[in-house]
C-alpha positions as CSV (number, residue, x, y, z in Angstrom):
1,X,107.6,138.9,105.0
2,X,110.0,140.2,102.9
3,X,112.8,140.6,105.6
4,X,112.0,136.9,106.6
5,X,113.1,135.6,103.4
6,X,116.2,137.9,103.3
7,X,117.5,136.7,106.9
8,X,116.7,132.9,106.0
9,X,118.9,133.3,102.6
10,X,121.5,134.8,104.6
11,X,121.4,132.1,106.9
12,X,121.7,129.8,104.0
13,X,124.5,131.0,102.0
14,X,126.2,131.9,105.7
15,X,125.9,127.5,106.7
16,X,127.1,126.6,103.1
17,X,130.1,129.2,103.3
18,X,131.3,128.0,107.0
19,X,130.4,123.9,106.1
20,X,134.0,124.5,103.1
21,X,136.0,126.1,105.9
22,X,138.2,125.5,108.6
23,X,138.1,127.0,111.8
24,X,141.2,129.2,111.1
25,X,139.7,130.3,107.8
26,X,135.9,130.7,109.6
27,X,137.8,133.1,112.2
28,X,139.9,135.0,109.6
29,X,137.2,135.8,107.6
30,X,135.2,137.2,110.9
31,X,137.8,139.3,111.6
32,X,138.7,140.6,108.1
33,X,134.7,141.7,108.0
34,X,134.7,143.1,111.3
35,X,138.1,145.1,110.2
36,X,135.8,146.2,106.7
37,X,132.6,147.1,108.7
38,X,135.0,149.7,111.2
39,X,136.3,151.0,108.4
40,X,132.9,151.7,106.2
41,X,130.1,152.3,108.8
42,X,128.7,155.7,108.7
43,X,128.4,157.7,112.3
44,X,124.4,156.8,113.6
45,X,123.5,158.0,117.2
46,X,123.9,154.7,119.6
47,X,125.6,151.3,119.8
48,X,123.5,148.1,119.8
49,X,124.5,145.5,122.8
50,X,123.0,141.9,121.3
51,X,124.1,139.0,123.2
52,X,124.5,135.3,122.1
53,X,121.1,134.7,121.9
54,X,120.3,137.8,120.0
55,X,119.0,140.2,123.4
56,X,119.9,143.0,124.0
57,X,122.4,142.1,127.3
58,X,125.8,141.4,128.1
59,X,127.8,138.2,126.3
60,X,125.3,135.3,127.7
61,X,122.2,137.2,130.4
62,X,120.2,139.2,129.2
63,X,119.6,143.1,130.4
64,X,116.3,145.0,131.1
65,X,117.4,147.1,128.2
66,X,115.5,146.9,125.2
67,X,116.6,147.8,121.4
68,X,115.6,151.0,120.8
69,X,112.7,152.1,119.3
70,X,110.3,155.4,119.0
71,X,107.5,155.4,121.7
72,X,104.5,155.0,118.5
73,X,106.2,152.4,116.3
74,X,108.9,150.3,115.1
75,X,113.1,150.8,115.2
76,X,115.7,150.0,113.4
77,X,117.2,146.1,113.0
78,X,120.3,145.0,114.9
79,X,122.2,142.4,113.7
80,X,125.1,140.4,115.3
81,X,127.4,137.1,115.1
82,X,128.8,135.5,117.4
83,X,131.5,132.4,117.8
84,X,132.5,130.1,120.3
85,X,135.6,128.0,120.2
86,X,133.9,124.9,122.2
87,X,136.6,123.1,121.9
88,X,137.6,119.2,120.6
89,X,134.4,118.1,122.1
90,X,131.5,120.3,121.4
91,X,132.9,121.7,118.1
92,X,132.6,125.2,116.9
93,X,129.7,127.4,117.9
94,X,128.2,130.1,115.2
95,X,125.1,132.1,116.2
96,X,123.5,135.0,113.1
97,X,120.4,137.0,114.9
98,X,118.4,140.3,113.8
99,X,116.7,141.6,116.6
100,X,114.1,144.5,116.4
101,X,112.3,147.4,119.2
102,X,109.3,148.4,119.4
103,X,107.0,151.1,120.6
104,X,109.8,151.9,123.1
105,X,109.3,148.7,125.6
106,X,109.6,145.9,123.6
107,X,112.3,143.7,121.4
108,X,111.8,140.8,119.6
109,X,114.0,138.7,117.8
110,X,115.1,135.2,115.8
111,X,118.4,133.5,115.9
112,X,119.8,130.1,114.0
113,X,122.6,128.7,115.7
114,X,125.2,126.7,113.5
115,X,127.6,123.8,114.6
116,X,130.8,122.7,113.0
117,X,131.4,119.4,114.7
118,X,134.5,118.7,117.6
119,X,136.8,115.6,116.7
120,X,136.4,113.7,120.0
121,X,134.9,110.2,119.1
122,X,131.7,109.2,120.5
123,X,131.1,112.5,122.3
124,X,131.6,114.8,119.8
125,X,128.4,113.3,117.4
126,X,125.8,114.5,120.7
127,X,126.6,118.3,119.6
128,X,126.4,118.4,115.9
129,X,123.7,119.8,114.1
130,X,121.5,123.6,114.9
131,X,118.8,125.3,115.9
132,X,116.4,127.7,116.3
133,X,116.1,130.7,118.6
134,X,112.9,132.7,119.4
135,X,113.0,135.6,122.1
136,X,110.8,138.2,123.3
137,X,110.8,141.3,126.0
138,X,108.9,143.7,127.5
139,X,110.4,146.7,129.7
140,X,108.1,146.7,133.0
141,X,109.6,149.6,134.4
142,X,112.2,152.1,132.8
143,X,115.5,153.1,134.4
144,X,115.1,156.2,136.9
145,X,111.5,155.7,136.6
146,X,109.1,158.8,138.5
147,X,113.0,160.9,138.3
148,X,114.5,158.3,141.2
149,X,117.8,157.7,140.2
150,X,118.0,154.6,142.1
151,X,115.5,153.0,140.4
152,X,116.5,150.2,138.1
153,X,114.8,149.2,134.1
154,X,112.9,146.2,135.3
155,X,112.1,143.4,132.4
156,X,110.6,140.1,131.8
157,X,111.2,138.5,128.8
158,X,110.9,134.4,126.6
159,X,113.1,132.7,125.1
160,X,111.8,129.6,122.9
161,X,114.5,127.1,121.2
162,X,113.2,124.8,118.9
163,X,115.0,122.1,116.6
164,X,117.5,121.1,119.3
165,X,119.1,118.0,118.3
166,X,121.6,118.0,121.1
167,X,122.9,115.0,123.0
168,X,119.9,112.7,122.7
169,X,119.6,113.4,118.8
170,X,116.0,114.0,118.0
171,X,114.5,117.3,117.7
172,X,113.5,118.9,120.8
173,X,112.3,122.2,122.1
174,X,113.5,123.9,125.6
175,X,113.0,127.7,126.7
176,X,113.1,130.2,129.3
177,X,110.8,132.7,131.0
178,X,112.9,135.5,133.3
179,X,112.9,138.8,135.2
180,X,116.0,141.1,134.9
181,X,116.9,144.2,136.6
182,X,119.5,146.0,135.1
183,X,121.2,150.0,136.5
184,X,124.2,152.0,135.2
185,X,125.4,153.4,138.0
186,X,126.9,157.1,136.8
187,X,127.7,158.5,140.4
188,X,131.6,157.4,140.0
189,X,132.7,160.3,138.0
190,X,134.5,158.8,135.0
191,X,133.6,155.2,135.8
192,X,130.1,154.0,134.6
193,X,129.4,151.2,136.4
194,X,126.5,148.5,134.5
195,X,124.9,146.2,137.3
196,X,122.3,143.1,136.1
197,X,120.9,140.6,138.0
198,X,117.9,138.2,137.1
199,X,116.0,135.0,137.9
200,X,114.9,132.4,134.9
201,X,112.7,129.1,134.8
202,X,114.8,127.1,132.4
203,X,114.8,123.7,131.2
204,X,117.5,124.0,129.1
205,X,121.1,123.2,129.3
206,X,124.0,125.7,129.0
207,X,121.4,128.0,126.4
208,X,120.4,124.5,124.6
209,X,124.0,123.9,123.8
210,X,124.0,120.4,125.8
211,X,120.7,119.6,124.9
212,X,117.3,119.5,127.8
213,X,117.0,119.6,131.3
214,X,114.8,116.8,132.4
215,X,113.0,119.0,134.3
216,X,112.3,122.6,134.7
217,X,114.3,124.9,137.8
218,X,114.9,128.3,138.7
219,X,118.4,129.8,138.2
220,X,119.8,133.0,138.9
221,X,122.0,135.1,136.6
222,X,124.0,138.2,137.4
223,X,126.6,140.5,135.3
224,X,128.6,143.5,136.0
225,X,130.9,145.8,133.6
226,X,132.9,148.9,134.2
227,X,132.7,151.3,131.4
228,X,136.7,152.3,131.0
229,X,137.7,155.3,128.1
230,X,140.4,153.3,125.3
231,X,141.3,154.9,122.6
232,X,139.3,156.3,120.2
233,X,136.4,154.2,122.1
234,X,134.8,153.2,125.2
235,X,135.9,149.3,126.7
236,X,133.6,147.7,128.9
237,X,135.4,145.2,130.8
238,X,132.9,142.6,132.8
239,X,132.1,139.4,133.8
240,X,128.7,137.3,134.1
241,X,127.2,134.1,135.8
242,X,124.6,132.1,134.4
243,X,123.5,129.3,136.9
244,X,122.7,126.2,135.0
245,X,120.2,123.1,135.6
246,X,121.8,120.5,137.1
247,X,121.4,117.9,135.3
248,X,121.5,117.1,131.7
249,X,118.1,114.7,129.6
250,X,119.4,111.8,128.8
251,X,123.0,111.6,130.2
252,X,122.1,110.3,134.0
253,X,124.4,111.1,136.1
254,X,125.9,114.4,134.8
255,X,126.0,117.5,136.3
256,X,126.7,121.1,135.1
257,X,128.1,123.6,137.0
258,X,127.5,127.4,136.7
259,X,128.8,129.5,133.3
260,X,131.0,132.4,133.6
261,X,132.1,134.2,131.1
262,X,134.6,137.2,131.2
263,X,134.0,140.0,128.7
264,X,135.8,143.0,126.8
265,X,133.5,144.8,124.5
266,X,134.6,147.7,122.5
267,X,132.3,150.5,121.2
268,X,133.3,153.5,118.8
269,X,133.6,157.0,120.4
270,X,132.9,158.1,117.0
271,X,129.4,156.4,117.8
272,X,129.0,154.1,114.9
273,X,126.2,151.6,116.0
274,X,128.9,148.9,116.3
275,X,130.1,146.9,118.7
276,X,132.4,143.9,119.3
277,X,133.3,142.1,121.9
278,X,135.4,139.5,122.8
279,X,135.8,137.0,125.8
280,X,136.7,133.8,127.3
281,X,133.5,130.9,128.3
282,X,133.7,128.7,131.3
283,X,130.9,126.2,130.5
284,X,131.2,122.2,131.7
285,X,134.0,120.2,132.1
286,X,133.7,116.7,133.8
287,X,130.6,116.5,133.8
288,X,130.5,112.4,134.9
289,X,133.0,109.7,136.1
290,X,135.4,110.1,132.7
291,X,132.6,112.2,130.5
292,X,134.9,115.8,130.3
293,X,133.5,118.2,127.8
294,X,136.4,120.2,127.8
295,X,134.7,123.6,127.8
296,X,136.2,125.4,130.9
297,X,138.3,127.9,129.4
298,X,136.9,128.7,125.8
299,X,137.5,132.0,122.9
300,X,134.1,133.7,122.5
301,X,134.0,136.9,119.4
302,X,130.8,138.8,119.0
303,X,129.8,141.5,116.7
304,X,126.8,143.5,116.3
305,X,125.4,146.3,114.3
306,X,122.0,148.0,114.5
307,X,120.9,149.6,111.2
């Protein structure tokens, strides 16, 4: 109870501190603080990966992984922000989760997602406003389960939005239900290879971001990153795809194409349980006859650090 309240006063004083600031300012402070925490953070044993909705995954899919955690009881919080530049439509795009493991198999975790609005008239008003993120997962089968090394984590996890205010402008709630594979493939001496691949029932729109699907549909998503030395740190360089529904509640008509995204993320050889990463979002563009979001080419920044 105690951590609750800490999170949601972060999350307060975090919306009232970004609400006074532009975008430049919002993105020098991140990277002043994520220059601080490099230079502060003690050595711990193991990075934490927490994508945009707080999992434990790559920059938008989720992996089989789970935060770790002792086989008989809790682990240690991660933490992570993330921003998208959505550009003069959608606005900017702030995410603040804490994600925690659990007897070894599970993760659970909350995330608020924050909007600073775009400055494209008429369009821009149908992305304003947050919302909340709920997600869940339990590991089915661990990674070179019974010693065969071909054998991949198997997952299946929940993720519940509620709040979302998007496009038709009343509170709504959307979510997904998934299955994920994920291997690290160590047989290329030098070059770890990290392959995911899932399947998700989904009735949300680009991760709630353009609101509701009118109805529910299966959608595959897929992500692969090659594990490369850099200096004084390992650099995963990857790239993911995130089918989408394809078509949006309330805007009849419009059509969304996949997401891609294409990833760097850097982690400490020192192994400090930090890592950032940074990449570029292909979301929607024209989605209708003279409706373009402008989102096809976006700056992404994540950070995330496990306690």
């Amino acid at each position: 109870m105690k951590r609750r309240f800490v999170f949601a006063g972060i999350n307060r004083t975090l919306a009232r501190l970004l609400a006074g600031m532009s975008e430049f300012g919002k993105l020098s402070l991140l990277f002043v603080v994520s220059a601080a925490v490099f230079s502060v953070l003690a050595p711990i044993s193991q990075a934490q990966d927490l994508n945009w909705e707080g999992q434990t995954g790559a920059f938008v899919t989720p992996f089989a992984y789970t935060s770790a955690s002792p086989s008989s009881g809790f682990g240690h919080p991660a933490v992570s922000f993330h921003y998208l530049d959505g550009g003069e439509v959608i606005g900017g795009l702030y995410q603040v989760s804490a994600t925690e493991g659990f007897l070894k198999r599970f993760e659970a975790g909350y995330t608020h997602s924050f909007n600073s609005a775009g400055t494209t008239a008429g369009l821009s008003p149908l992305f304003e406003g947050g919302f909340n993120i709920f997600h869940g997962k339990a590991k089915l089968l661990p990674e070179n389960a019974w010693k065969h090394n071909f054998l991949p984590a198997i997952s299946v996890g929940f993720v519940v939005r509620s709040q979302v205010g998007h496009i038709t402008g009343y509170n709504k709630t959307n979510g997904d239900a998934y299955l994920v594979a994920t291997k690290t493939i160590t047989q290329i001496k030098g070059l770890p290879i990290v392959v995911n691949a899932g399947i998700k029932d989904t009735n949300a729109s680009v991760l709630g971001i353009a609101g509701n699907s009118p109805i529910w549909q299966g959608r595959g998503f897929g992500a692969v990153g090659f594990v490369l030395p850099g200096p004084k740190s390992k650099v995963v360089v990857g790239s993911e795809v995130l089918q989408q529904p394809h078509y949006i509640q309330g805007v009849p008509g419009a059509t969304l194409p996949s997401t891609l995204t294409y990833f760097v993320r850097v982690l400490p050889k020192t192994e400090r349980p930090l890592n950032i990463d940074f990449g570029v979002a292909q979301a929607a563009g024209e989605i209708a006859p003279e409706t373009d979001i402008k989102a096809r080419a976006q700056f992404a920044f994540g950070i995330s650090y496990k306690f």
